[in-house]
N, C-alpha and C positions, 0 to 999 in steps of 0.2 A: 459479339465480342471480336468476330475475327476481322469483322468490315472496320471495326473501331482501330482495329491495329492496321489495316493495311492502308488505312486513309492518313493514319500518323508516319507512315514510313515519308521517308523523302525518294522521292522519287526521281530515278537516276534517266539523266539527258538520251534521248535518245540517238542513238548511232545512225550517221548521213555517210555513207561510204564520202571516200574525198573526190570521187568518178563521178559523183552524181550533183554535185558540190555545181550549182549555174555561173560563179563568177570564173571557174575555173575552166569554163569553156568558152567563152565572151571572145578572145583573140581567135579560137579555131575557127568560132562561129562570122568570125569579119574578115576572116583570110577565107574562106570558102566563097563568104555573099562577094568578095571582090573577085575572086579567080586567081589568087596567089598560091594554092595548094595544087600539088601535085600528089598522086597514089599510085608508085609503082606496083604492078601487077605484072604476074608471068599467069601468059593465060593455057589451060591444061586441055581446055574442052569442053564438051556438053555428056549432060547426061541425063535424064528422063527420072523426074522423083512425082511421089504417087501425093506428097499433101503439099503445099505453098508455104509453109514454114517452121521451125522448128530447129533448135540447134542438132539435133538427132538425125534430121534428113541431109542438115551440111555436111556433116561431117562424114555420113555413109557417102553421100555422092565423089566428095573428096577424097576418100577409099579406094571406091572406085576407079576413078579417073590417074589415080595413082596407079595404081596396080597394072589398068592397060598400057601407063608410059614403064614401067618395068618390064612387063613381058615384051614391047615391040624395041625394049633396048635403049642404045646411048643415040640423042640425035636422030631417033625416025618417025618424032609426033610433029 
């Protein structure tokens, strides 16, 4: 009975984040392949992490690299 009821529901659309959404990145994706994009970056330094990826090792490293421009101050990295 329960499979009878859940085959009669209507079944709701599934959710596409709008990030993920391909026509919505079509412009980024033809200003890159031409070389019209630019990504500023301030660069901090290096630091030595023990796996290849992970949003969890970015953000330690990031931490990190922080903390040393704090202790050495304003202006001495």
């Amino acid at each position: 009975m329960n499979k009878l009821r859940q085959s009669l529901r209507r079944k709701k659309p599934s959710y596409v984040p709008e990030a993920s959404r391909p026509h919505q990145w079509q412009a980024d994706e033809e200003a890159v392949r031409k070389g019209r994009c630019s990504f500023p970056v301030r660069y901090l330094g290096y630091v030595e992490v023990e796996e290849s990826r992970g949003m969890q090792v970015c953000e330690e490293a990031v931490k990190k690299l922080k903390a040393v421009r704090v202790h050495a101050g304003p202006h001495q990295c």
